[in-house]
KOLLUM-777698 format. One record per residue (C-alpha): residue in three letters; x, z, y. Coordinates in pm, whole numbers. Layout:
<sites>
   residuo       px       pz       py
       ALA        X        Z        Y
...
</sites>
This chain:
<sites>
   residuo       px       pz       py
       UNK     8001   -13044     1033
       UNK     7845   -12808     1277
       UNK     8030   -12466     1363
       UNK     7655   -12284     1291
       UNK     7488   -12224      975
       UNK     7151   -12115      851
       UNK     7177   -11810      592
       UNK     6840   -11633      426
       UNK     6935   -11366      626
       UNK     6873   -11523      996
       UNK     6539   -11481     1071
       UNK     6423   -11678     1337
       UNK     6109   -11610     1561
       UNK     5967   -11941     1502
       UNK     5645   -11985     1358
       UNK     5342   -11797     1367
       UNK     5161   -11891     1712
       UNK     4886   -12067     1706
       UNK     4930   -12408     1889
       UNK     4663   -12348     2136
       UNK     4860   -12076     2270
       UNK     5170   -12241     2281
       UNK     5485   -12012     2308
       UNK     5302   -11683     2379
       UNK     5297   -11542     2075
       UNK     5655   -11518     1917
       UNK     5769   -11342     1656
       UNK     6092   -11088     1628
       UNK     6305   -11164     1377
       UNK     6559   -10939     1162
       UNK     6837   -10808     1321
       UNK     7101   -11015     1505
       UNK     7377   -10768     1292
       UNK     7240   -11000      964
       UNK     7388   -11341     1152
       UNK     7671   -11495     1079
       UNK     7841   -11774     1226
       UNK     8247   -11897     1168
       UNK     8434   -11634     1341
       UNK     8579   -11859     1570
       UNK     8271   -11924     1769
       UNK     8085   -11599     1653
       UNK     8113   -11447     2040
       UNK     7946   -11161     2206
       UNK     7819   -11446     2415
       UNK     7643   -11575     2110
       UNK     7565   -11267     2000
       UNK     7339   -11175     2262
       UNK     7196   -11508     2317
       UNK     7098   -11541     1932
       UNK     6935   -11143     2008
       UNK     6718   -11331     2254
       UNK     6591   -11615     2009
       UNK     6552   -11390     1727
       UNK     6321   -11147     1918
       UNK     6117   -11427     2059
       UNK     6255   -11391     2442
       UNK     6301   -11756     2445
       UNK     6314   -11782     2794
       UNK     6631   -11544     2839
       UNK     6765   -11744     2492
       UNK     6734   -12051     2695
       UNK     6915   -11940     2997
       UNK     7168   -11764     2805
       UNK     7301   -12096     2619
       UNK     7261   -12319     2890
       UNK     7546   -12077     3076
       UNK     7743   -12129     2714
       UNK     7686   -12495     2745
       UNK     7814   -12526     3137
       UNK     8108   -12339     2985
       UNK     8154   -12547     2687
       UNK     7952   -12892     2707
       UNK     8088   -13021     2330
       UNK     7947   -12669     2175
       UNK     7680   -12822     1874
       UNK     7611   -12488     1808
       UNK     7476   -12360     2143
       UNK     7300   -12710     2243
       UNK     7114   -12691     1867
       UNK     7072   -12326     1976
       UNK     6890   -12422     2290
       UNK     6700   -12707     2180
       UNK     6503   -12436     1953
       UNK     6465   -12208     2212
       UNK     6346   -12463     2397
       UNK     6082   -12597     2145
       UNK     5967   -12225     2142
       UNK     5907   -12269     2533
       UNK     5697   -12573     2486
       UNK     6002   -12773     2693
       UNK     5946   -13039     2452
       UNK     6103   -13357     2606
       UNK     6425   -13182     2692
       UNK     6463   -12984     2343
       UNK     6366   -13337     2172
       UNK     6697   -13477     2389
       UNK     6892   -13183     2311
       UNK     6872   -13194     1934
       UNK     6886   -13566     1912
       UNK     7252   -13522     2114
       UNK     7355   -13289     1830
       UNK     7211   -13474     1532
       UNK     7401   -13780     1643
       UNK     7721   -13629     1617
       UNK     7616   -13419     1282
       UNK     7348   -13575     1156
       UNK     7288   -13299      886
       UNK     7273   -13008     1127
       UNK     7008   -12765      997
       UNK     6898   -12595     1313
       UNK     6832   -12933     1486
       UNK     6618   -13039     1206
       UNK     6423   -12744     1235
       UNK     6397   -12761     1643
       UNK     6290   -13101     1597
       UNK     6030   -13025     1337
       UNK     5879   -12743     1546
       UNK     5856   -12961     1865
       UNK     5643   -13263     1662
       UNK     5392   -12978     1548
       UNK     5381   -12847     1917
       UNK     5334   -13176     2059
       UNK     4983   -13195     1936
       UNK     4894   -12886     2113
       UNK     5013   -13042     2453
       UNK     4782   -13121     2772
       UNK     4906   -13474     2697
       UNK     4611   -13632     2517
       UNK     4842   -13934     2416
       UNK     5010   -13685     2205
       UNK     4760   -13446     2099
       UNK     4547   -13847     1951
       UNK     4824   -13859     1723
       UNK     4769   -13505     1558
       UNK     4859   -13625     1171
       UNK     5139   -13856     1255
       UNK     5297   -13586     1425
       UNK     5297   -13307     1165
       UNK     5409   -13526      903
       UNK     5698   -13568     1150
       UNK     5727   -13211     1113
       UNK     5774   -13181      733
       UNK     5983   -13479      741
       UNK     6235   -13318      999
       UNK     6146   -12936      865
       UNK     6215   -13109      481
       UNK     6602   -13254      630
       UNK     6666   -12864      729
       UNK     6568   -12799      412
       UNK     6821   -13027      240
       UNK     7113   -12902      508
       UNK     7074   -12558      368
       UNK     6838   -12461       91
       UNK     6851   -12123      170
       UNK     6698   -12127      539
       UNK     6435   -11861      524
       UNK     6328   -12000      883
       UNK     6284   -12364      767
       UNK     6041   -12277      460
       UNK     5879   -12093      696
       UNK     5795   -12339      944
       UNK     5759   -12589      700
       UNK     5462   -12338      557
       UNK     5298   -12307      921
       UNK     5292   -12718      935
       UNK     5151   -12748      581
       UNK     4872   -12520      717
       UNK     4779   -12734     1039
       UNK     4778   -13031      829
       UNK     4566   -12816      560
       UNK     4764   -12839      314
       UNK     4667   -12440      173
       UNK     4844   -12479     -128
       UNK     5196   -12657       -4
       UNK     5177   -12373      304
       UNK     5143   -12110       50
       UNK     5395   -12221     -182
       UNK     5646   -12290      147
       UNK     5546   -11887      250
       UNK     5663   -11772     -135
       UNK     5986   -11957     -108
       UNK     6100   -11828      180
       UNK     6009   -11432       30
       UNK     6163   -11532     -314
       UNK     6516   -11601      -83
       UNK     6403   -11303      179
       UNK     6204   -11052       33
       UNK     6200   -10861      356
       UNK     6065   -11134      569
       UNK     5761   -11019      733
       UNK     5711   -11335      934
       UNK     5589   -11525      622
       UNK     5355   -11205      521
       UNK     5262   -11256      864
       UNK     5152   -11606      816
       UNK     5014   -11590      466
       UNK     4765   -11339      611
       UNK     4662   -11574      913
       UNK     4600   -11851      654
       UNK     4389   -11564      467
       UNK     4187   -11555      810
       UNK     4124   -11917      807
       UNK     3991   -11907      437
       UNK     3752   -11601      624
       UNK     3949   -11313      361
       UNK     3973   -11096      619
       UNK     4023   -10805      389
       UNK     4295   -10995      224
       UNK     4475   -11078      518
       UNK     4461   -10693      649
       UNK     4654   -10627      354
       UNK     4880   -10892      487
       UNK     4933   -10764      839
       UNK     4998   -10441      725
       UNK     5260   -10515      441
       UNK     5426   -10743      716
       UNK     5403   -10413      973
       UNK     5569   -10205      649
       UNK     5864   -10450      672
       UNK     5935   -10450     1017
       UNK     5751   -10216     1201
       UNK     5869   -10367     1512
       UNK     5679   -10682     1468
       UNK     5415   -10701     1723
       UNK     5328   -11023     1603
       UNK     5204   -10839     1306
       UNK     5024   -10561     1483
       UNK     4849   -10860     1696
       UNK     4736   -11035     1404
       UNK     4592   -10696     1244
       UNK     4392   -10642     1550
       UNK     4294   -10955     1540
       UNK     4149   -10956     1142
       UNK     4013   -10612     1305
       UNK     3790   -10751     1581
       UNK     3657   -11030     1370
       UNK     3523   -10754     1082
       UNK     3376   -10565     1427
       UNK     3573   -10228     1445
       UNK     3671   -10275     1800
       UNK     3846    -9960     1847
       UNK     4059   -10012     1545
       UNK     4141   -10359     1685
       UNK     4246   -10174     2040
       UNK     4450    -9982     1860
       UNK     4646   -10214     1658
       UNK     4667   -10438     1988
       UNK     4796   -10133     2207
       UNK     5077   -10113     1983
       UNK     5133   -10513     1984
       UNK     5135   -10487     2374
       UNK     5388   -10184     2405
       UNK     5612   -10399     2160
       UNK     5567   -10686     2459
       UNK     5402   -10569     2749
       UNK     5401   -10952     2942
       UNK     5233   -11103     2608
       UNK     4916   -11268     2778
       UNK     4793   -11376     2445
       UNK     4765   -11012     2318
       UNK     4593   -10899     2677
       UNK     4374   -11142     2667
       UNK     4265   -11023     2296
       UNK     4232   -10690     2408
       UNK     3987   -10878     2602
       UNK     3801   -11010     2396
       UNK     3739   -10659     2219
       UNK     3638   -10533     2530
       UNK     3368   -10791     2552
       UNK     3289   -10740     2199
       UNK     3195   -10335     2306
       UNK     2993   -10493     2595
       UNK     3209   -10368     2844
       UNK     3242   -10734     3045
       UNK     3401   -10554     3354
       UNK     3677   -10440     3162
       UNK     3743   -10781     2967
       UNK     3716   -10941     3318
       UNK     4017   -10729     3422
       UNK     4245   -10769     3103
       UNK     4197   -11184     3154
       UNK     4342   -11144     3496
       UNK     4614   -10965     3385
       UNK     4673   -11212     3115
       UNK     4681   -11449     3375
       UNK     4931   -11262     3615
       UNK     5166   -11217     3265
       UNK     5136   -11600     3261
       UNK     4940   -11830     3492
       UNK     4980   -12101     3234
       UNK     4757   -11949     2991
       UNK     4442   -12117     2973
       UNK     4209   -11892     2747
       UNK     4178   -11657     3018
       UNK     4048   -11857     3268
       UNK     3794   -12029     2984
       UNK     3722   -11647     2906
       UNK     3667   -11548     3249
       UNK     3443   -11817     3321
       UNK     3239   -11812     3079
       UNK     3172   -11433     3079
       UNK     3082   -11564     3451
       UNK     2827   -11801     3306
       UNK     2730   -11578     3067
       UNK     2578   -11369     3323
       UNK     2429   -11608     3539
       UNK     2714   -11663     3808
       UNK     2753   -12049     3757
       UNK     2927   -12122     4038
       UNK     3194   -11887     3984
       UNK     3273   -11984     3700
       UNK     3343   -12312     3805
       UNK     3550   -12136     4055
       UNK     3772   -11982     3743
       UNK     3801   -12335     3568
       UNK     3916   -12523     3914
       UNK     4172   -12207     3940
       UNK     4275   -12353     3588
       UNK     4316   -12701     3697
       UNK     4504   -12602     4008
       UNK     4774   -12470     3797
       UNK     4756   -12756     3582
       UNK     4589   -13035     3643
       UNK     4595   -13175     3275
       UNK     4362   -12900     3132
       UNK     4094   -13169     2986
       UNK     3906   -12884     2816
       UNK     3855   -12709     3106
       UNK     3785   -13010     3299
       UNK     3505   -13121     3051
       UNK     3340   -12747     3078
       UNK     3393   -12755     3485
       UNK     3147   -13090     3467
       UNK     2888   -12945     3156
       UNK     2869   -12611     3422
       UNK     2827   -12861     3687
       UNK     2538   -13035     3484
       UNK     2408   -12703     3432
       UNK     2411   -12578     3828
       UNK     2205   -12936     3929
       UNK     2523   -13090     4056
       UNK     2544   -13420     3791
       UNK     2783   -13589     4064
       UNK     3030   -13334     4050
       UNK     2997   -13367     3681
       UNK     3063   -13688     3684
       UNK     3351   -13677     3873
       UNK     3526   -13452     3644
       UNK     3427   -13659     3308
       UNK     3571   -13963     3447
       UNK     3872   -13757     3551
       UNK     3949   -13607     3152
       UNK     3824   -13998     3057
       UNK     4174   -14102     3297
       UNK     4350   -13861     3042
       UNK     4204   -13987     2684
       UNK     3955   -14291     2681
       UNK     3867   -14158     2350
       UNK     3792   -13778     2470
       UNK     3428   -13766     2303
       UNK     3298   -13442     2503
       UNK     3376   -13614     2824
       UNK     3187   -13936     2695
       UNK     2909   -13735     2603
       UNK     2882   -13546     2873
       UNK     2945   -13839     3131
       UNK     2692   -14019     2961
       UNK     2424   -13766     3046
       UNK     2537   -13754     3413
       UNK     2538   -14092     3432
       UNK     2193   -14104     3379
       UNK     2074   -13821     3562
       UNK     2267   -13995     3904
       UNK     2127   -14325     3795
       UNK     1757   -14153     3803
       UNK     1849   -14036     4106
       UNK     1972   -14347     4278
       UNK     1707   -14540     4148
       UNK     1440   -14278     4343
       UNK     1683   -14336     4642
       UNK     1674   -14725     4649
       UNK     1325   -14760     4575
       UNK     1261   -14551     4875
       UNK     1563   -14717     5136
       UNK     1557   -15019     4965
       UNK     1946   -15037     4845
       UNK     2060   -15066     4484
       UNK     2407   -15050     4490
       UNK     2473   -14723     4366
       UNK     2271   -14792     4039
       UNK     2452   -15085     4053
       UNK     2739   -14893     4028
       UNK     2570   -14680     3780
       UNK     2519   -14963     3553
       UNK     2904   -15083     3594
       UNK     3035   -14723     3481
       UNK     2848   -14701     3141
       UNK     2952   -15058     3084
       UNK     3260   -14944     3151
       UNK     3255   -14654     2893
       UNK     3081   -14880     2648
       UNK     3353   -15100     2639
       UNK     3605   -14844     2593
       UNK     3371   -14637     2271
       UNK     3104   -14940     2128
       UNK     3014   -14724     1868
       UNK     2880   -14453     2073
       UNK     2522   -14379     1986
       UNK     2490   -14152     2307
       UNK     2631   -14385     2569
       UNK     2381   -14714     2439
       UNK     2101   -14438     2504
       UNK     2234   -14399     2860
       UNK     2286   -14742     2906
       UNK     1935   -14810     2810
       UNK     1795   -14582     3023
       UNK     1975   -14670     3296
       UNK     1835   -15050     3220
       UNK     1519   -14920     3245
       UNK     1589   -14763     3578
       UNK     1722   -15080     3744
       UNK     1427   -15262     3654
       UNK     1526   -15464     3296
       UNK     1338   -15282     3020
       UNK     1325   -15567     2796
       UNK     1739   -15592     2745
       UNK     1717   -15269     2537
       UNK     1400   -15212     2392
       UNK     1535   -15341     2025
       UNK     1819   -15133     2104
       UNK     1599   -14820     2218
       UNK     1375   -14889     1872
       UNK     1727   -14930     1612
       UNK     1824   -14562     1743
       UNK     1449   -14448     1692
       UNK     1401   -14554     1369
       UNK     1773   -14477     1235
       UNK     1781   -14163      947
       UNK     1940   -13959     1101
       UNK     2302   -13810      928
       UNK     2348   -13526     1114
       UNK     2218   -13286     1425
       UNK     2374   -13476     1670
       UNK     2230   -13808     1535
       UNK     1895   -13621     1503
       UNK     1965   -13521     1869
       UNK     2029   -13883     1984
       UNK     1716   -13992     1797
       UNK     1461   -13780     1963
       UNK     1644   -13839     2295
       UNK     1561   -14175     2193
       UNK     1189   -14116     2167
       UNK     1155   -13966     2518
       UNK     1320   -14281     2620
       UNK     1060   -14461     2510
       UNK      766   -14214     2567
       UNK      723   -14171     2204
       UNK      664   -13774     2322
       UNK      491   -13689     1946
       UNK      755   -13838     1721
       UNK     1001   -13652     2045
       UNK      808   -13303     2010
       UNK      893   -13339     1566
       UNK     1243   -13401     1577
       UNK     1270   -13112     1854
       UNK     1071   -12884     1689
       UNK     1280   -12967     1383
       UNK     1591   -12888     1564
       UNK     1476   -12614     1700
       UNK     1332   -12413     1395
       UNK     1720   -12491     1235
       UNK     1887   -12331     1468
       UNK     1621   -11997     1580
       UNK     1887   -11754     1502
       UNK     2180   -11971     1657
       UNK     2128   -11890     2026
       UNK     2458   -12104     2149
       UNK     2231   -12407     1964
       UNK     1946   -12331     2123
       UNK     2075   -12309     2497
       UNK     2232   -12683     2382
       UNK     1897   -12800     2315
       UNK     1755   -12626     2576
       UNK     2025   -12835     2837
       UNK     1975   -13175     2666
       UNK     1605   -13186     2704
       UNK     1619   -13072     3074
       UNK     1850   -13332     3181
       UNK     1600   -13598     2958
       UNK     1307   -13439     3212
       UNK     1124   -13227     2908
       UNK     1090   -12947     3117
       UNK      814   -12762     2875
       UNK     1029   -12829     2542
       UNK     1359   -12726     2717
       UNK     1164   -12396     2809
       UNK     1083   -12355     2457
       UNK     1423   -12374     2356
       UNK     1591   -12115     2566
       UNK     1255   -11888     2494
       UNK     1370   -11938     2167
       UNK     1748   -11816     2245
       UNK     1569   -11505     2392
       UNK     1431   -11404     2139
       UNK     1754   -11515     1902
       UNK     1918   -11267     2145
       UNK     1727   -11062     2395
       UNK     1877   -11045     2698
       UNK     2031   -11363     2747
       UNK     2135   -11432     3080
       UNK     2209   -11824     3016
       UNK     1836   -11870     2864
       UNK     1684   -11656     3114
       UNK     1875   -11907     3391
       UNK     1760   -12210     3200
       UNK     1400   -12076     3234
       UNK     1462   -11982     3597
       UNK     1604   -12327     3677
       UNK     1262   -12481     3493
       UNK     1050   -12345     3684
       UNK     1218   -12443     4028
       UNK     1223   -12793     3856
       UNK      850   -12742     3808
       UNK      741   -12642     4171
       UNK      997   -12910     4328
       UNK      817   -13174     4101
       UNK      456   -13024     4200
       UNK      541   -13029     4575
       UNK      651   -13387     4556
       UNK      362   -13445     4338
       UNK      126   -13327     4617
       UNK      267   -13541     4928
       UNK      266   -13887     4651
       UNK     -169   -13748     4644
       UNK     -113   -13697     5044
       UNK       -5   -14025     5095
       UNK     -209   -14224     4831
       UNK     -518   -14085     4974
       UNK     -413   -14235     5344
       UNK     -349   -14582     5175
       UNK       32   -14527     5245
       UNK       39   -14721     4849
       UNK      441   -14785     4885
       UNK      542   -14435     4998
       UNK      318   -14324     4750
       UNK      474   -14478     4448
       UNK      810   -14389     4521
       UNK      665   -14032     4549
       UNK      523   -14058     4192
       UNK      804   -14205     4045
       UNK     1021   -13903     4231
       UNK      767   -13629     4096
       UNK      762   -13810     3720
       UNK     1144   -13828     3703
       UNK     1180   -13446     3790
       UNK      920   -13349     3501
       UNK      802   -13670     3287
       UNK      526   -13492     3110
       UNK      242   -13530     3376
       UNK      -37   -13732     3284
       UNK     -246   -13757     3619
       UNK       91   -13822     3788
       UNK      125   -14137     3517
       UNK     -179   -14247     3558
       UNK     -186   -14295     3935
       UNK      114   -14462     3963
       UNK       35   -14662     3686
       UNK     -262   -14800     3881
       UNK      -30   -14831     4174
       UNK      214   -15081     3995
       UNK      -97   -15264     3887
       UNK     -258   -15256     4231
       UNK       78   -15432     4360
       UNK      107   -15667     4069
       UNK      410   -15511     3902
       UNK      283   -15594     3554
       UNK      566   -15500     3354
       UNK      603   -15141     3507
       UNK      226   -15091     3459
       UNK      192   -15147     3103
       UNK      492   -14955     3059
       UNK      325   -14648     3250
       UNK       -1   -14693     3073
       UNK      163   -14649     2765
       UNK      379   -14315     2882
       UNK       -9   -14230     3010
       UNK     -114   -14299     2634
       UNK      107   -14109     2446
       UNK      113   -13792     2691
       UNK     -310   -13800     2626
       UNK     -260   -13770     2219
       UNK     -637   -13625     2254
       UNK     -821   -13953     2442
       UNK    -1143   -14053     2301
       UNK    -1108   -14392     2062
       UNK    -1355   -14580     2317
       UNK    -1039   -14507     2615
       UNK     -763   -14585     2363
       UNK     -923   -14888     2326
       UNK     -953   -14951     2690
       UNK     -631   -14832     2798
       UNK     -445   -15115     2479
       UNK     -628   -15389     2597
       UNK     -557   -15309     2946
       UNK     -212   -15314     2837
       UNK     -193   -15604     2614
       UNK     -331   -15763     2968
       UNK      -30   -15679     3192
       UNK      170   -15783     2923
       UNK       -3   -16116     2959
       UNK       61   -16143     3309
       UNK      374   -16029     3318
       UNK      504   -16293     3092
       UNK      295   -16597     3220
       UNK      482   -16407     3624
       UNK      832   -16431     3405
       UNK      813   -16713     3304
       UNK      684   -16862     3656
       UNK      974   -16693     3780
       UNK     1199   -16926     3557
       UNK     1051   -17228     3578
       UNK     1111   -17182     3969
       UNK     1493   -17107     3903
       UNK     1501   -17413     3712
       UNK     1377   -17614     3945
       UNK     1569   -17532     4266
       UNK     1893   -17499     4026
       UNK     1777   -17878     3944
       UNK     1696   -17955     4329
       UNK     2038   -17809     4398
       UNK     2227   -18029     4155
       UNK     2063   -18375     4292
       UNK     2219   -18262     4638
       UNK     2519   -18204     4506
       UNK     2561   -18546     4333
       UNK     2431   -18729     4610
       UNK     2623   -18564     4807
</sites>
């Protein structure tokens, strides 16, 4: 048997942070007086060290039994010891190895157990997407190992504990509440677990309830900035910022290098409008602890908020530079990047978080859009140098993707469109139709469907399920400014201004809408000016320049129906049949007021290029044929 024992009455600081903050927030525990071990190994050495882990300095716990260990290597005691200290620290692999060394020489050791069970449940809040995919598997590993401690010693406040604070990620309410009431039925005085029951009264949005929590936990242990965190916390979200100060004031003089309480102060800071000062508390945060993420996210997008784009890009590659495996920052460095005109750099940074998780769906989505706002582009560029390779490329990478996620609604519209762009319309049209007829099931799908519709230039049944969206989320401005982005990177310039018009007036004084607009309107007079040189050069029978003009103008802002209709008489003037009826029809449905006698016109006309495209088409085969036959003969007499 080990030398070290769990008792009710040692209280470690195990289990209240959230995941997503890792080993910031740690709670004290009761005093070190209350924790017994044999007398034989019960040391000042220990004594100190097990201070350390109880008041949630994990980092001087960890260096304080590693010395013990270099002293005494065969010590289960100190190695279990510093496996949990470790877990605390997010040092997964090496507390994993640690425990795993004392479990096989004591396979019932209760503090191992528990280490073990605490670094599954942290695993799926590491930058390792290979872990974080297996979320479930990974807590049940938890109450598996956390349900072992259990059965080594009954009596382990800490172990009901932590098995409570797994229960709750897996969302299991009622098991995590009945784990939090059997560790107070064996420890009355243990505010941790008050502590915790009130943060699952947070998640079930009691925020009165879980006050009441907070502050019976700070009646325990008054010492328990954990508590007076979580209080501020409860106090932010009902709005009374300077109550929330308060509470987190007291949190940080309790631990003044927490950057998980600065940054909260933060965040009230922000809430009281005072963005300079939140600015400053992030940084701090991120001088306590360059590792914690938030702050950047929080710095940057106060940053965006405001209208400073590129910095706060800057703030999110600061991120990355301390570690490069932050996918969610990487995914909002390449939505700001989609949002500052610079799809490359976007796309760069999807397929960078894709290297990380081939299943990350934000980065799919999002590289799905820039992959067809470079694929617009690089068709424009090799209609007018005459090289394809870059759609080509283009075409490869959403293949690519496709392969990897088949079921992905979004990336088939991008791969359609990008079809479309190279010049093979016909591949996808069934495709392009399925997605424009589906019901949709949900926002997004109703999303995907009216993308759909501007794919096929469909702009009334586009302009319904918009206006739709739109009207469901008026008072959601954050929806809004979504919409708003999707339809300017689909080239509805006048429906994404309606949408962040509509976030104004959601919330006057939004910078990001007010940007949006801003970046319209430059969209708008590039597209105009280009417009005017395509007219220029028309007029001087430059037809070639001309049309790649158009198609330049028209892929900057779609909705322009003289712009259509010249260059659909352009493709028909150099016999591209296909691409004129296609453009006649975007002419059609952008003129939902044309008299029945020009409707009629403009359909036969249509039905006619139709006609000649297929009678060119199939030409075009029959001449494959043939030389592929001509080549054959060779070959055999040959």
């Amino acid at each position: 048997m080990t030398d070290f024992r769990f008792n009710k009455s040692y209280a470690l600081a195990l289990g209240l942070s959230l995941l997503t903050l890792g080993s910031t927030l740690c709670l004290p525990a009761q005093s070190a007086k209350k924790v017994y071990r044999s007398s034989a190994v019960y040391s000042r050495s220990f004594r100190g060290a097990d201070t350390y882990l109880q008041t949630g300095q994990y980092a001087g716990a960890e260096a304080r039994y590693t010395r013990m260990l270099k002293q005494n290597p065969n010590s289960l005691s100190a190695r279990a010891s510093l496996s949990l200290a470790q877990a605390e620290l997010f040092n997964l692999d090496n507390a994993e190895k640690n425990a795993n060394q004392v479990l096989a020489k004591d396979p019932r050791n209760a503090m191992a157990h528990l280490a073990k069970g605490v670094v599954a449940r942290n695993r799926t809040a590491s930058l390792d997407m290979t872990y974080r995919s297996q979320r479930d598997s990974l807590l049940n590993r938890s109450v598996s190992e956390l349900q072992q401690a259990i059965q080594s010693n009954p009596n382990s406040v800490e172990a009901h504990n932590q098995l409570g604070e797994t229960y709750r990620f897996l969302g299991r309410k009622d098991d995590a509440t009945a784990a939090y009431e059997k560790a107070l039925s064996i420890d009355p005085q243990f505010a941790e677990a008050r502590v915790n029951q009130g943060v699952m009264r947070m998640q079930n949005n009691d925020t009165a309830g879980a006050k009441e929590s907070f502050k019976e936990a700070i009646r325990l242990n008054s010492k328990n900035y954990m508590a007076h965190y979580r209080l501020g916390e409860a106090e932010l979200a009902s709005g009374d910022t300077h109550a929330a100060l308060n509470s987190l004031n007291t949190a940080l003089s309790l631990n003044r290098q927490n950057a998980a309480v600065i940054s909260k102060m933060a965040d009230a800071y922000l809430a009281q409008g005072n963005t300079a000062a939140a600015v400053a508390f992030n940084q701090r945060a991120i001088h306590a602890n360059p590792n914690f993420m938030p702050a950047y996210m929080s710095i940057s997008d106060i940053y965006d908020s405001r209208g400073d784009g590129e910095l706060a890009m800057s703030e999110l590659r600061s991120a990355l530079n301390v570690n490069p495996r932050f996918s969610a920052g990487r995914n909002r460095l390449g939505r700001l990047a989609m949002t500052v005109d610079k799809p490359d750099q976007a796309l760069q940074y999807y397929r960078e978080s894709l290297k990380e998780n081939p299943n990350d769906s934000e980065a799919i989505n999002g590289m799905s859009q820039a992959l067809t706002v470079v694929a617009q582009k690089q068709a424009n560029w090799s209609q007018t140098v005459g090289a394809d390779s870059d759609l080509v490329n283009a075409e490869q990478s959403i293949q690519e993707a496709l392969r990897m996620n088949p079921n992905d609604l979004r990336l088939h519209l991008a791969h359609l469109r990008i079809a479309r762009l190279a010049g093979k319309p016909g591949t996808t049209d069934a495709e392009a139709q399925a997605m424009a007829n589906m019901t949709p099931r949900n926002e997004a799908e109703q999303m995907i469907q009216g993308e759909a519709f501007l794919t096929l230039g469909r702009y009334s049944d586009a302009d319904r399920v918009f206006g739709q969206l739109m009207q469901q989320a008026k008072s959601d401005p954050d929806k809004l400014l979504v919409l708003g982005d999707t339809l300017k990177v689909s080239g509805d310039l006048p429906r994404a201004r309606d949408a962040y018009k509509m976030a104004l007036t959601a919330e006057p004084g939004n910078l990001k809408a007010q940007r949006g607009i801003d970046r319209i309107e430059a969209a708008e007079s590039e597209s105009h000016k280009t417009l005017r040189v395509a007219k220029a050069l028309n007029n001087h029978w430059q037809k070639g320049s001309s049309l790649d003009f158009y198609e330049d103008s028209l892929s900057q802002n779609p909705r322009q129906p003289d712009a259509r209709l010249a260059l659909s008489k352009l493709y028909e003037k150099e016999d591209h049949y296909s691409q004129a009826a296609r453009s006649y029809q975007f002419y059609v449905a952008l003129n939902p007021k044309l008299t029945e006698k020009e409707r009629k016109y403009y359909t036969k006309k249509i039905a006619k290029l139709q006609e000649k495209a297929q009678k060119a088409e199939a030409k075009h085969n029959n001449l494959k044929g043939s030389m592929r036959e001509s080549s054959n003969a060779s070959e055999v007499a040959g």
